[in-house]
VEXDREN-2710 file (C-alpha; in Angstrom, 1 decimal):
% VEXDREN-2710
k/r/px/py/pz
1/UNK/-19.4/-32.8/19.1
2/UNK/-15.9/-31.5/18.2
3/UNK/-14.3/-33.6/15.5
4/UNK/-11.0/-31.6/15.0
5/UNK/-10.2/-30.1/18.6
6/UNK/-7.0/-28.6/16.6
7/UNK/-9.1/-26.6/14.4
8/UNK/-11.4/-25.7/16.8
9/UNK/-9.1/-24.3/18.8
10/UNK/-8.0/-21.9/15.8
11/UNK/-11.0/-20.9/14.8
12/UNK/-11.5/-19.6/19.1
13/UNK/-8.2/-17.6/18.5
14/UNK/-9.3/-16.1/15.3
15/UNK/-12.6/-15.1/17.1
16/UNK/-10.4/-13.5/19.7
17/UNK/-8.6/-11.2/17.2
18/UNK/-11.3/-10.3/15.6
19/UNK/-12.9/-9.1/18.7
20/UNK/-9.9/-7.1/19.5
21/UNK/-9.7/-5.4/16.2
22/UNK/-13.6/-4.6/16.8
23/UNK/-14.9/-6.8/13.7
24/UNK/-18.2/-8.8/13.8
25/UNK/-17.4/-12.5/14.6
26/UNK/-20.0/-14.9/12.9
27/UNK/-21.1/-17.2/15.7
28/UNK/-23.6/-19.5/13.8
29/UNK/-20.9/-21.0/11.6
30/UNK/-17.3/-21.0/12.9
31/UNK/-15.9/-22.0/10.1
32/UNK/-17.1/-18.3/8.3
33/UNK/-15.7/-16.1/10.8
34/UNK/-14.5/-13.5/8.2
35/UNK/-11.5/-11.8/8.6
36/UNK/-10.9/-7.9/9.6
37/UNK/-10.8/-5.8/7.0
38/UNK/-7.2/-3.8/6.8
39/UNK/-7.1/-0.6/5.0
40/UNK/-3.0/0.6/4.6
41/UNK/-3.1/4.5/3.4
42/UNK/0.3/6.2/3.1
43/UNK/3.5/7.0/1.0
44/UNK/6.6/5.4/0.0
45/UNK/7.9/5.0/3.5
46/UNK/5.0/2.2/3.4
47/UNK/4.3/1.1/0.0
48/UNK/7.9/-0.3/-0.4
49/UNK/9.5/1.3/-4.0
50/UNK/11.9/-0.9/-5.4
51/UNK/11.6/-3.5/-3.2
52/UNK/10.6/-6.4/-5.7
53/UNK/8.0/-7.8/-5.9
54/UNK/6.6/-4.3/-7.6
55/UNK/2.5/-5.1/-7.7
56/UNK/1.6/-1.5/-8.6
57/UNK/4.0/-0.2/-10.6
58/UNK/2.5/3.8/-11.0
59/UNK/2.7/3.4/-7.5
60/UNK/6.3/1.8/-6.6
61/UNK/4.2/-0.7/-4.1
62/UNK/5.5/-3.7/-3.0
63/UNK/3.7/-6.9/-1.8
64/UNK/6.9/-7.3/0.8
65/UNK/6.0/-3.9/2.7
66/UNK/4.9/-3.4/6.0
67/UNK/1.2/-3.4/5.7
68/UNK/1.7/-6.6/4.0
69/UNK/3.5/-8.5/6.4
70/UNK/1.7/-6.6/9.7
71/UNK/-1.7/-7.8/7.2
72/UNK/-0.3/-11.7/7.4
73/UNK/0.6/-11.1/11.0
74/UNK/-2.9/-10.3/12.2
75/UNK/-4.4/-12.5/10.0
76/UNK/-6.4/-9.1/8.1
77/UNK/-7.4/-8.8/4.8
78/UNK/-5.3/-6.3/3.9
79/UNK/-6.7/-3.2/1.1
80/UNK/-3.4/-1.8/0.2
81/UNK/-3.7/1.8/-1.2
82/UNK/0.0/3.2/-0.9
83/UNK/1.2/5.1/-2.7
84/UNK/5.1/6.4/-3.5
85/UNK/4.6/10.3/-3.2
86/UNK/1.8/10.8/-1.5
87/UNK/0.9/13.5/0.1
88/UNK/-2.0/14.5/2.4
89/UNK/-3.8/16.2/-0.5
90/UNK/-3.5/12.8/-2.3
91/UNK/-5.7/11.1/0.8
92/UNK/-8.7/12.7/-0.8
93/UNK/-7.9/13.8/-4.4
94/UNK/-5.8/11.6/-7.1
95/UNK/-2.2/11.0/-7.6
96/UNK/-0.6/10.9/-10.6
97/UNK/-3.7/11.4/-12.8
98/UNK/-4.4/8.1/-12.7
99/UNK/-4.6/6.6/-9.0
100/UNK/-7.9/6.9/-7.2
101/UNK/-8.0/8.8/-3.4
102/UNK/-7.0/7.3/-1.4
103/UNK/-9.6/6.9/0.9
104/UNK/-12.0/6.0/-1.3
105/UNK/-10.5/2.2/0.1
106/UNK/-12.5/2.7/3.2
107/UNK/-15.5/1.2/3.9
108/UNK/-17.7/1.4/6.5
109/UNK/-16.9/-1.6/7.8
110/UNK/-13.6/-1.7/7.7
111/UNK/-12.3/-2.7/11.5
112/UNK/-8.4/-1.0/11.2
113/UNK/-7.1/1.7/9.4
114/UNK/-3.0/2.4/9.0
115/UNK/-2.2/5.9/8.2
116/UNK/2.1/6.8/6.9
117/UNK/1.9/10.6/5.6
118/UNK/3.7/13.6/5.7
119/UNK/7.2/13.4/4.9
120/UNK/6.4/14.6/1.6
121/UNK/4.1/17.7/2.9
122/UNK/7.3/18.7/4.2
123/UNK/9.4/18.0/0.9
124/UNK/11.8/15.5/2.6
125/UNK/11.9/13.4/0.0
126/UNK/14.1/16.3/-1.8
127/UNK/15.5/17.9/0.9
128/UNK/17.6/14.2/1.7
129/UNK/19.6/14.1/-1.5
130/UNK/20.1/17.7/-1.8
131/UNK/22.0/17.2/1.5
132/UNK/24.4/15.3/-0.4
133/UNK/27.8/16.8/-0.3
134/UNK/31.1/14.8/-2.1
135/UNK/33.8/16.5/-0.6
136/UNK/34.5/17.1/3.0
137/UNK/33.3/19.8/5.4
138/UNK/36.7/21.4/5.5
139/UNK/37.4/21.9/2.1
140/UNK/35.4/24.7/2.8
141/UNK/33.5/24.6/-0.4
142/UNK/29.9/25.1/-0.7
143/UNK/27.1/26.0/2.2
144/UNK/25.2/22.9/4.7
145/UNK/22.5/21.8/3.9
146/UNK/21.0/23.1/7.4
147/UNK/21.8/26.9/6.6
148/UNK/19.9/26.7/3.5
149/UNK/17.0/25.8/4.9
150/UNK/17.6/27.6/7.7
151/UNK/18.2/31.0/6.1
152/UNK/17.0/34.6/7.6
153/UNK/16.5/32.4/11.2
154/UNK/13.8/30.7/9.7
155/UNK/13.9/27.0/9.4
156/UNK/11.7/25.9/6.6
157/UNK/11.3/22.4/7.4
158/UNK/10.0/22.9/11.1
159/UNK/7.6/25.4/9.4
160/UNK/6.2/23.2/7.3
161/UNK/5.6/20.5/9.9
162/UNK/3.5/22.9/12.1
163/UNK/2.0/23.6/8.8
164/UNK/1.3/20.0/8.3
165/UNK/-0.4/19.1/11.5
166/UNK/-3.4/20.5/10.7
167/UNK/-3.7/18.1/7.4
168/UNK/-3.0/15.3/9.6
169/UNK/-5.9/16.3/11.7
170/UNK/-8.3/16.9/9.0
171/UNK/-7.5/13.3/7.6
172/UNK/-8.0/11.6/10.7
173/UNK/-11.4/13.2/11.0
174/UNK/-12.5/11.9/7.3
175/UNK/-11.1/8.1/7.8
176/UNK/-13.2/8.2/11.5
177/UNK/-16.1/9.6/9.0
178/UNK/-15.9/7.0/6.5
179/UNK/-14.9/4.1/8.4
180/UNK/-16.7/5.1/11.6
181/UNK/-16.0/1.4/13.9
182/UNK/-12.4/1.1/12.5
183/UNK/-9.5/1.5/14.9
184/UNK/-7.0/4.0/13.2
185/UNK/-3.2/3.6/14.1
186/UNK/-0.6/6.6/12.3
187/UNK/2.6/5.3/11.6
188/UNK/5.6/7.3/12.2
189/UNK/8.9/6.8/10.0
190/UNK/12.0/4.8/10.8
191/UNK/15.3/6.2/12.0
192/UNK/17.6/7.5/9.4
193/UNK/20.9/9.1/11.0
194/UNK/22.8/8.3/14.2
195/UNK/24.7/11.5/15.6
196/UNK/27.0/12.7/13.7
197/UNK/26.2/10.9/10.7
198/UNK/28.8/8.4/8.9
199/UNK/30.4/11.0/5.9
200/UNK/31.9/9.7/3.8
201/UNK/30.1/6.2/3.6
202/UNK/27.1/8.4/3.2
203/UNK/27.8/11.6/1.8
204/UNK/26.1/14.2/4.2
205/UNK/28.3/16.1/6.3
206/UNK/27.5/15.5/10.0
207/UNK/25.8/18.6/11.4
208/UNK/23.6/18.0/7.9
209/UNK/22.9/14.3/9.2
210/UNK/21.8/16.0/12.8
211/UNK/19.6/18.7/11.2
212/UNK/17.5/16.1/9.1
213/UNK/17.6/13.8/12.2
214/UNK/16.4/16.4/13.9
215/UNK/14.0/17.1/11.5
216/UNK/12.5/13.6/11.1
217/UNK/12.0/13.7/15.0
218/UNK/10.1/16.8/15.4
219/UNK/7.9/15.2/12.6
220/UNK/7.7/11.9/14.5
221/UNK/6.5/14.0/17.6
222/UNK/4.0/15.5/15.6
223/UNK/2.2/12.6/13.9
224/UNK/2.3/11.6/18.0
225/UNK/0.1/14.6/19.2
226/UNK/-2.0/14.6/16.1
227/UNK/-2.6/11.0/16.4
228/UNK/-3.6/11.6/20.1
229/UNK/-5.7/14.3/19.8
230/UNK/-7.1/12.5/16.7
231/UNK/-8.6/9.5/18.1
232/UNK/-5.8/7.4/17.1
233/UNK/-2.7/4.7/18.0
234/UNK/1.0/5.8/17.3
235/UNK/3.0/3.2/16.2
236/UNK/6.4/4.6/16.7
237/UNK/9.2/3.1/14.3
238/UNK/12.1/5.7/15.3
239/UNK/12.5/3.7/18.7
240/UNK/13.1/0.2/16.7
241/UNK/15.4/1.2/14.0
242/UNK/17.9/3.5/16.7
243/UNK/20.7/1.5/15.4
244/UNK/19.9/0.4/11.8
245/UNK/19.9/3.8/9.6
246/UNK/21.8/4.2/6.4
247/UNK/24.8/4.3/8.7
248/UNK/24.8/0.8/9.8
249/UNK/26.4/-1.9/8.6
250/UNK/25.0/-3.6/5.5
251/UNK/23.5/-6.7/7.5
252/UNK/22.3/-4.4/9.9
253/UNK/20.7/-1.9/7.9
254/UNK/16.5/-0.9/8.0
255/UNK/17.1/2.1/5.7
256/UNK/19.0/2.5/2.6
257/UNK/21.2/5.7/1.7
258/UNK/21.9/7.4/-1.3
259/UNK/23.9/4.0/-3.0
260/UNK/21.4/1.0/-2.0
261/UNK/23.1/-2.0/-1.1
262/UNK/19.9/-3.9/-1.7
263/UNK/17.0/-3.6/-3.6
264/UNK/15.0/-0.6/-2.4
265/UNK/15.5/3.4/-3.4
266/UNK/17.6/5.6/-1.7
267/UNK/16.7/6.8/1.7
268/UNK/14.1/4.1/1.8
269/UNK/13.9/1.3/4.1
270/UNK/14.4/-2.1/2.6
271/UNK/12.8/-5.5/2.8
272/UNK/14.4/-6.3/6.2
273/UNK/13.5/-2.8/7.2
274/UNK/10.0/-3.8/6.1
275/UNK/9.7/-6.6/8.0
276/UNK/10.6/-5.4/11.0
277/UNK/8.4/-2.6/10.2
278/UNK/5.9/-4.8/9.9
279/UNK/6.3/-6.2/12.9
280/UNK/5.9/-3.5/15.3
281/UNK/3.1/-2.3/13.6
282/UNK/1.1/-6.0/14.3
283/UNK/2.4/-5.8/17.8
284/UNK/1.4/-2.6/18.4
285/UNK/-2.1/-3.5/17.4
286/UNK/-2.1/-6.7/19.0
287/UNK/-1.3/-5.2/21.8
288/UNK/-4.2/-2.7/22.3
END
């Protein structure tokens, strides 16, 4: 006989979500359904630096990022190993002395893996504020950013993006390893230039803004077809965040620019930027 139909109607949705996230749903005893276990691995595009509260702070990680709220969203007991920095060499080895792999978090039952790497393979990270130019375009002072790395008719930063899909592969292949029944979802990064760019408001010329753009976009397509041909989900957070880069207005804005106008570091998104991050991620999985 069902005393509480209220609560028994929770615990059936719970049930539900487990089952779609793959995890073992306890049918002797409702009230033990456990919940999914949630395994976040990634860089400071998901662990949130600056963004207070700070839980971690080697790390930079805060506990108002997006595997934290996509975690509450689904209802997952959420294992976050993110890490400002990372790279895909710090999936497997440790960061910063210090922090353990990365994927040592894994388990083998662990029901849903989040993956947010490779921006730093590819030296973004510098290659943003170095792009930083005070004075206009037509003072005719100094180089763009894009012919630097561009020099010779190579472009460096596309070369190490093909250079970096092969990493991407090789760290799908040990989370499906170690966590062999989890479903594994690579997250791509948010938007952080509209065309042109906004110089002066943020201080990269507007054929620099386009170039890293551009850049950002061939990696998003590559986490894509790596997560593909990888056994993986794509949650894609360029789409979303089209209009709220470091160019938009402050309200408006996912991502900060080089001067933050809330608490987050530069060219990082911020809490609303995490939340709506968050957000697509749980939807995307709900979804599936």
């Amino acid at each position: 006989m069902v005393r509480n139909p209220r609560r028994a109607g929770k615990v059936v949705a719970a049930a539900a979500a487990l089952a779609a996230l793959g995890a073992p749903v306890a049918t002797a005893d409702p009230v033990s359904v456990r919940k999914p276990h949630y395994v976040a691995l990634g860089d400071s595009s998901a662990a949130g630096p600056l963004i207070p509260v700070q839980t971690h702070l080697p790390c930079l990680r805060s506990n108002r990022n997006w595997p934290a709220v996509a975690a509450a969203r689904l209802g997952a007991d959420l294992t976050d190993v993110t890490c400002s920095g990372a790279t895909t060499k710090d999936l497997a080895g440790r960061q910063l002395v210090l922090v353990p792999p990365q994927l040592d978090a894994l388990r083998r039952d662990t029901d849903l893996v989040t993956l947010a790497v490779g921006a730093n393979d590819i030296s973004l990270g510098t290659a943003l504020p170095s792009c930083v130019r005070l004075h206009p375009r037509s003072a005719g002072l100094g180089r763009t950013c894009e012919s630097v790395y561009t020099a010779g008719g190579r472009d460096r930063l596309a070369e190490r993006i093909t250079r970096t899909a092969p990493k991407i592969t090789a760290a799908l292949g040990q989370i499906h390893r170690r966590s062999p029944h989890a479903k594994v979802y690579v997250v791509s990064y948010g938007t952080y230039f509209q065309p042109g760019g906004c110089w002066p408001r943020e201080p990269i010329w507007p054929g620099d803004a386009d170039y890293l753009q551009n850049t950002f976009d061939r990696l998003h397509t590559m986490l894509a077809e790596r997560a593909a041909a990888g056994g993986a989900g794509f949650v894609d957070l360029r789409t979303p965040s089209a209009r709220h880069g470091v160019c938009a207005a402050p309200g408006e804005r996912w991502t900060e620019g080089l001067l933050p106008g809330s608490a987050a570091a530069p060219y990082h998104p911020n809490g609303t930027g995490m939340a709506h991050a968050g957000a697509t991620v749980a939807e995307t999985i709900g979804s599936r």
